[in-house]
Structures are given as C-alpha cells and as structure tokens.
C-alpha positions as CSV (number, residue, x, y, z in Angstrom):
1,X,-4.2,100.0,1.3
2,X,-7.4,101.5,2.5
3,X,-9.6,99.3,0.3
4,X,-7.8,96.2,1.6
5,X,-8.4,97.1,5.1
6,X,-11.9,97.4,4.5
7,X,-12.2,94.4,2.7
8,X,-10.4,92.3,5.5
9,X,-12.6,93.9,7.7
10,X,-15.4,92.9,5.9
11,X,-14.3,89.3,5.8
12,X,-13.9,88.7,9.0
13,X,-16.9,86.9,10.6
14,X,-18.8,85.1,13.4
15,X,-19.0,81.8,13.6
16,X,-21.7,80.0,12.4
17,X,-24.7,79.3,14.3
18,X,-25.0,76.1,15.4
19,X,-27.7,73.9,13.3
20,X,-31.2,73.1,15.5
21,X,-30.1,69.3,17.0
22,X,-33.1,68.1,14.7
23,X,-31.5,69.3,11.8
24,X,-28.0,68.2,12.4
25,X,-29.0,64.5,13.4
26,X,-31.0,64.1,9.9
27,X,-28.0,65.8,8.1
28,X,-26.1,62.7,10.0
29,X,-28.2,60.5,8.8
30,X,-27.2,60.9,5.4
31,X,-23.4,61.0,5.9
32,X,-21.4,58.5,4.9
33,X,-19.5,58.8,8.1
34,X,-20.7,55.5,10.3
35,X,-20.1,57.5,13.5
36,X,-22.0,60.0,12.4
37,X,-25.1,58.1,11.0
38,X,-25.0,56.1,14.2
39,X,-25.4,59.2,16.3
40,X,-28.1,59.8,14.4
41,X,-30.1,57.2,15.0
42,X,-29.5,57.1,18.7
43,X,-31.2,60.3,18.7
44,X,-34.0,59.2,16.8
45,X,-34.0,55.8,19.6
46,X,-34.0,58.6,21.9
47,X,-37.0,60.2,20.3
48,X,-39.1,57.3,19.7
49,X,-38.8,58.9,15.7
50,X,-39.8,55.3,14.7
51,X,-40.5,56.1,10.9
52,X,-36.4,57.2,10.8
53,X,-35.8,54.0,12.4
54,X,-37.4,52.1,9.9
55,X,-36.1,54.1,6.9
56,X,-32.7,53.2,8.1
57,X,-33.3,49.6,8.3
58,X,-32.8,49.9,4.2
59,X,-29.2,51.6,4.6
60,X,-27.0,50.1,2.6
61,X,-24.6,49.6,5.4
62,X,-25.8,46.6,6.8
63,X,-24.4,47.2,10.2
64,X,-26.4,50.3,10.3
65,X,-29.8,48.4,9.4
66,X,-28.7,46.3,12.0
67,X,-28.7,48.9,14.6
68,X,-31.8,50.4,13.2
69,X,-33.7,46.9,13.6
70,X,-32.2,46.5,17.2
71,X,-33.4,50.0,18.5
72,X,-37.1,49.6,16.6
73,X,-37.1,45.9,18.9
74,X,-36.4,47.8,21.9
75,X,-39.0,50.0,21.2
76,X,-41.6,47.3,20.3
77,X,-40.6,45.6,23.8
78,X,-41.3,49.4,25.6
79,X,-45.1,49.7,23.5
80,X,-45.5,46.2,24.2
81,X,-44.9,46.6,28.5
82,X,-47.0,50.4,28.4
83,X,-50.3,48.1,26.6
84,X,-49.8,45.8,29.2
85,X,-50.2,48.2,32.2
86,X,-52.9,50.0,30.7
C-alpha cells in the first residue's frame, strides 16, 4: 500500500498553465470548432494581424472567409482614413 500512496501522490498535479493568448488564438484558428476559429480571428481584427486575415480568407468554411474579408475591409477603410490625415 505504501507504493500506491506514493504513486497517487505522485499523480496528482497542477493545473496546466494557461497557453500565451498568441498561442491559443492560432491554435483556434485551426479548429474545426466555428466558435472557436471566429474568436480567433477577432483577435487577429483586434491586432491589425492582416496576413492571418488574409490566410483565412481561403478557409474552407465559407462563412469564415467571409468574416475574414469583412474584418480585412474594415481595416482597409481604417489605413485608408490614417493616409488621409497624414
């Protein structure tokens, strides 16, 4: 019984660390959860990460290109006003 003490001991551990947010939205982006792969690219509309953006608009999913070509708009329209000013 001594040995299987120890060895419960020994399996008992902490949880995980949590994943950088970096890491965890690209590891979204290749789910094939929709929810997920959405949050992902809100983060990356978020984070101006325009070359993500444009990688998603070949997703298979078409709603997701969708989103993808709607976000890199928005973000054309935001370069677009910042020119102007300057």
């Amino acid at each position: 019984m001594n040995n299987w003490a120890k060895a419960k001991k020994l399996a008992k551990t902490s949880k995980p660390k949590p994943l950088d947010p970096a890491v965890q939205h690209h590891e979204w982006f290749y789910s094939e959860k929709r929810e997920e792969v959405l949050k992902a690219l809100e983060y990356y509309n978020k984070h101006n990460v325009v070359f993500m953006l444009e990688k998603a608009l070949k997703h298979k999913d078409p709603v997701m290109a969708a989103k993808a070509k709607e976000y890199l708009d928005g973000l054309g329209r935001v370069r677009n006003n910042a020119e102007k000013v300057k």
